[in-house]
C-alpha positions as CSV (number, residue, x, y, z in Angstrom):
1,X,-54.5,-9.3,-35.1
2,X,-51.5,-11.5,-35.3
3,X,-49.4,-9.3,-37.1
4,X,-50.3,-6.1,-34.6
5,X,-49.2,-8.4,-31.8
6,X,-46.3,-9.6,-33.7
7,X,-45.3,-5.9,-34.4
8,X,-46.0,-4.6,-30.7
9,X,-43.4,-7.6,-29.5
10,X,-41.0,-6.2,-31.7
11,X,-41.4,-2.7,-30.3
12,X,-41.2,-3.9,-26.7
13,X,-38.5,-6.1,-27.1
14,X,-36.5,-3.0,-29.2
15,X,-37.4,-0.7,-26.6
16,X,-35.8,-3.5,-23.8
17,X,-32.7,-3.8,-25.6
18,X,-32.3,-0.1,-25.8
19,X,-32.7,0.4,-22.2
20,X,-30.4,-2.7,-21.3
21,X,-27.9,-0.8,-23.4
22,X,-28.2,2.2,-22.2
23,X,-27.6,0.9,-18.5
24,X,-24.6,-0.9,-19.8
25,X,-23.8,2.7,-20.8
26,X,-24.2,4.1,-17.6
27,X,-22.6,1.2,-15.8
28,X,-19.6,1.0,-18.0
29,X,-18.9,4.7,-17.6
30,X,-19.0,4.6,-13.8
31,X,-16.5,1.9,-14.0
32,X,-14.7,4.1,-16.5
33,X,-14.4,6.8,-14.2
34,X,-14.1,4.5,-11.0
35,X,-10.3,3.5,-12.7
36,X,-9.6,6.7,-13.7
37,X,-9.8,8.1,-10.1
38,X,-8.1,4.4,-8.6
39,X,-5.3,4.7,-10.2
40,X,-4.2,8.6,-8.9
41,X,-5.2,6.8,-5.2
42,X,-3.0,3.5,-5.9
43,X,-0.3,5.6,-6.6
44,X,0.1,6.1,-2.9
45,X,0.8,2.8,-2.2
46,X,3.8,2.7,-4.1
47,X,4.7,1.4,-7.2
48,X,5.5,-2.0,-6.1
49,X,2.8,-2.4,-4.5
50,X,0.6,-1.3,-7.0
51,X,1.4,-2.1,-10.4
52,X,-0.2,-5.3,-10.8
53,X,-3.7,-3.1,-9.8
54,X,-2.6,-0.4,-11.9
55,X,-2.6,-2.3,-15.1
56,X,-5.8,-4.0,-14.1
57,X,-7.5,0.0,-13.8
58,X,-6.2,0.6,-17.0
59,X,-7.8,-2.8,-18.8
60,X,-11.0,-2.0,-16.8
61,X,-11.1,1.4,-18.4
62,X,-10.3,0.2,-21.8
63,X,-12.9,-2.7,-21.3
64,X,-15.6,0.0,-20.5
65,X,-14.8,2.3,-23.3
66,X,-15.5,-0.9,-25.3
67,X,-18.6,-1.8,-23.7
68,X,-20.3,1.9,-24.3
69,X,-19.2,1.4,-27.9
70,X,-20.5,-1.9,-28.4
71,X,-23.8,-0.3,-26.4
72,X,-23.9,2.5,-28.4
73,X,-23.6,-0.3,-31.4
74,X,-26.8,-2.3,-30.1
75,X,-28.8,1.1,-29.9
76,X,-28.2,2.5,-33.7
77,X,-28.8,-1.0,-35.0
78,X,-32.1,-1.7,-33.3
79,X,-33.6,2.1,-33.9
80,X,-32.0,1.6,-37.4
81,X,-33.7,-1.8,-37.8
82,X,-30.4,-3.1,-39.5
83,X,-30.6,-6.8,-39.4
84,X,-26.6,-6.6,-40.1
85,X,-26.1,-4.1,-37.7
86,X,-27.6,-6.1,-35.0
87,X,-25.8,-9.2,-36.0
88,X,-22.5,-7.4,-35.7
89,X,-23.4,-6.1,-32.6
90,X,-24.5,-9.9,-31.1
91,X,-20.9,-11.1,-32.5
92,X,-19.1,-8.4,-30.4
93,X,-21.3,-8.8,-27.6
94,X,-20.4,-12.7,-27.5
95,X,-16.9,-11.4,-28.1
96,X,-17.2,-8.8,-24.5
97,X,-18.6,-11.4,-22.6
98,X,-15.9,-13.5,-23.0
99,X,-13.1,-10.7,-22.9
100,X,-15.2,-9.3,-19.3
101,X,-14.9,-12.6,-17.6
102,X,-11.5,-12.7,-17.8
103,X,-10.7,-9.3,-16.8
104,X,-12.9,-9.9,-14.2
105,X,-10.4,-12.8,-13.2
106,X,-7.5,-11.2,-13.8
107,X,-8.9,-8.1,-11.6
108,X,-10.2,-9.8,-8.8
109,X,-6.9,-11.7,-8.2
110,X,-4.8,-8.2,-8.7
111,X,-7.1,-7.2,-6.1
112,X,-6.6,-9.5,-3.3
113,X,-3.3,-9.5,-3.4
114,X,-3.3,-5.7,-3.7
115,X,-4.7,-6.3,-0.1
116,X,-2.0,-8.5,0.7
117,X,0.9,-6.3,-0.6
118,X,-0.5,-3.0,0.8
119,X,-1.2,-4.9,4.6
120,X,2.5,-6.0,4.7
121,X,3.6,-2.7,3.5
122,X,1.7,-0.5,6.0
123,X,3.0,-2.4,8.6
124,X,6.4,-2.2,7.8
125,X,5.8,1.8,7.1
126,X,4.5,1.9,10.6
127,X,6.9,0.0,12.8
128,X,9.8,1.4,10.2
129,X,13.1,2.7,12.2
130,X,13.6,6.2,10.9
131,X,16.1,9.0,11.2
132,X,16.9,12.2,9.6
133,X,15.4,13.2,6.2
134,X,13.6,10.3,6.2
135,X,11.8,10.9,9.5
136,X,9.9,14.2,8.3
137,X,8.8,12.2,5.2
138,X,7.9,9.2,7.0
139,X,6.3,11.6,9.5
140,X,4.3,13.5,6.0
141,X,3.3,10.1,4.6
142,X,1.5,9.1,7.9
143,X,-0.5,12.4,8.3
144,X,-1.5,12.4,4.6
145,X,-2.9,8.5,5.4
146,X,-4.6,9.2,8.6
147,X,-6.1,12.4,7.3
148,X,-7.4,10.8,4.2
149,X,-8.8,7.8,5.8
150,X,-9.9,9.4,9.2
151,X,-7.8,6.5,10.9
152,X,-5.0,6.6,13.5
153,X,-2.2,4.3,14.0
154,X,-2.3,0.8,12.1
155,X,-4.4,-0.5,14.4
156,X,-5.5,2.4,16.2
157,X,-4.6,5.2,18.7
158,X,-3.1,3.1,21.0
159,X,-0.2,2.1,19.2
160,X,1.5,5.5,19.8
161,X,1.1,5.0,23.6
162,X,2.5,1.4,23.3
163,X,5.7,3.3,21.7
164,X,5.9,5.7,24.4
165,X,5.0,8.3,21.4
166,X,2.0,11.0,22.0
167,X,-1.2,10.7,19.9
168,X,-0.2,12.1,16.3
169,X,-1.8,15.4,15.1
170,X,-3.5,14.5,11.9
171,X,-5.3,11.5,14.1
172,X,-7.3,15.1,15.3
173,X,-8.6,16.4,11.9
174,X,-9.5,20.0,13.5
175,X,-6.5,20.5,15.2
176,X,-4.8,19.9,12.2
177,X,-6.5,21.2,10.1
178,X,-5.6,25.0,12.5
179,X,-4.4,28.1,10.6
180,X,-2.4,29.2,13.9
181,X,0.2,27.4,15.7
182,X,-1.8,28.5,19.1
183,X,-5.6,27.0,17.6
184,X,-3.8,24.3,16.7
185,X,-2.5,23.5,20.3
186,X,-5.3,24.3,22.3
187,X,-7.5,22.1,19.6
188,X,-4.6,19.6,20.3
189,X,-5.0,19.4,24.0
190,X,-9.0,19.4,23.8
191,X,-8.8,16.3,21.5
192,X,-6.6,14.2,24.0
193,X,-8.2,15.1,26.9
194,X,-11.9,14.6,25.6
195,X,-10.7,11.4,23.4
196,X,-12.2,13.1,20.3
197,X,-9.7,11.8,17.9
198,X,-9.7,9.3,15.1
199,X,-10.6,5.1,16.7
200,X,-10.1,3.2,13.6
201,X,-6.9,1.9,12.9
202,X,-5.4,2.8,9.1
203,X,-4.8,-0.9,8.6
204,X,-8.3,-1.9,9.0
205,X,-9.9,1.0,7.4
206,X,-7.6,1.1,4.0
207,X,-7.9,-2.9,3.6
208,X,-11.7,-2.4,4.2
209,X,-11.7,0.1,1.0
210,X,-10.2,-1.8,-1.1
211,X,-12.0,-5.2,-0.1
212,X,-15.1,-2.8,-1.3
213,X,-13.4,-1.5,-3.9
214,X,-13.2,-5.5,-5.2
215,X,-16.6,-6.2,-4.3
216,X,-18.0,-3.3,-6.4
217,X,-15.9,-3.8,-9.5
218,X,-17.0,-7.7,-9.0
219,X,-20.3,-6.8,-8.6
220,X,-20.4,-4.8,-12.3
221,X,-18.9,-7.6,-13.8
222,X,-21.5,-9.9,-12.7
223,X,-24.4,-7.3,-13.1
224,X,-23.0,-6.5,-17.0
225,X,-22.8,-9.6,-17.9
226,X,-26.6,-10.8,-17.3
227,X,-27.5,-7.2,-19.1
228,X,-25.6,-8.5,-22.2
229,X,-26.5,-11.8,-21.8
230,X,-30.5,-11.1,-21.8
231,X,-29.2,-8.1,-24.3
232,X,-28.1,-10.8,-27.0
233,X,-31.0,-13.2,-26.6
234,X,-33.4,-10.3,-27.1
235,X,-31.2,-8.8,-30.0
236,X,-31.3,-12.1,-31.6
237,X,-34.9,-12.6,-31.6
238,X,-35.6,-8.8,-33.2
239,X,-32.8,-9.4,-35.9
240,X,-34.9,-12.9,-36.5
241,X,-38.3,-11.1,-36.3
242,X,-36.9,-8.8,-38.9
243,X,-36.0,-11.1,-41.0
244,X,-39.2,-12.8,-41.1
245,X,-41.0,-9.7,-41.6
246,X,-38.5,-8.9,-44.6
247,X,-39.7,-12.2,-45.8
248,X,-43.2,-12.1,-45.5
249,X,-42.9,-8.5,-47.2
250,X,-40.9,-9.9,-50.7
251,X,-43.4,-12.8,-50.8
252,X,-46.6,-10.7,-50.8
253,X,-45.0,-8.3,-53.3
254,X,-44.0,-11.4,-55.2
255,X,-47.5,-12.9,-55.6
């Protein structure tokens, strides 16, 4: 009776560690792909402001590739029932953990003062005295912002009136988004007059992304390392129960 109880621990405890890794799987590779994707949108911010960021995306996608692996690891050594395998995989575990928390670190400062970089330089980008050449592509860069982020003006719509400027066309995303020069007019006027266009100003909105974008990437951390925390506790106590077992099974064939 004691060993079937002892044996049924084991197999819940195996089957616990194996789901624990595979959601360290599954959480790893989200964070995988959520760098791969941040670093294509950093890279409108500028390379000053975002290289700091950029190299933290990169260590975050390395770091997950490495937790998957380590995962994948855990799972062949527990179906396996490889005391060694197990072991290794503890000793890298311990190893992650400790790597993770200072990525985490080093990522969550990046962060904030990605926020801090990226608010001075949208302000300056927005107030910015332009002429020539450097007009149109100032005026490219603000549509391409406000169309991606469904803001207008840094603060909002009413900055262009306080510069004696009409409303932009991209803060309207149907009127800009017109195939004719006439649709796009008429959609134009209707926007103004009805007050249909974009309310949220592009400061607010793009430093409220990336404040989330922190928060999530925090929140991973934190979740990951209580799943490979309870992960090496329970991987230690099967790699122990097979020992015993191994023991108990070369004394009875002993005697």
């Amino acid at each position: 009776m004691n060993c079937n109880m002892a044996d049924l621990s084991v197999k819940c405890a195996k089957i616990l560690l194996i789901t624990l890794n595979l959601l360290c799987i599954f959480l790893a590779l989200m964070t995988f792909v959520f760098a791969v994707v941040d670093t294509r949108i950093l890279t409108q911010y500028g390379a000053e402001q975002a290289s700091g960021s950029f190299i933290g995306d990169v260590v975050v996608s390395v770091a997950s590739v490495l937790v998957m692996t380590v995962a994948v690891l855990g799972i062949i050594g527990v179906v396996k029932s490889s005391i060694k395998i197990i072991y290794l995989y503890v000793g890298f575990l311990m190893l992650l953990t400790v790597l993770e928390v200072l990525i985490g670190i080093y990522v969550s400062i990046q962060r904030y003062g990605l926020q801090f970089r990226v608010g001075e330089w949208i302000r300056e980008e927005f107030y910015r005295n332009v002429t020539g050449a450097s007009k149109e592509a100032h005026r490219k860069l603000w549509e391409r912002i406000q169309i991606n982020y469904q803001c207008c003006g840094l603060n909002g719509p009413q900055d262009y009136t306080a510069m004696d400027q009409p409303i932009s066309l991209s803060c309207c995303y149907q009127a800009y988004q017109a195939t004719t020069l006439e649709a796009e007019q008429k959609m134009y006027k209707t926007c103004i007059e009805t007050s249909s266009y974009f309310r949220e100003g592009c400061e607010d909105e793009i430093l409220g992304i990336l404040a989330a974008d922190a928060d999530y990437l925090l929140g991973v951390a934190v979740i990951s390392f209580w799943f490979e925390a309870v992960g090496m506790l329970l991987a230690m106590w099967v790699a122990n129960q097979l020992k015993n077992s191994v023991r108990v099974y070369k004394h009875t064939v002993k005697y």
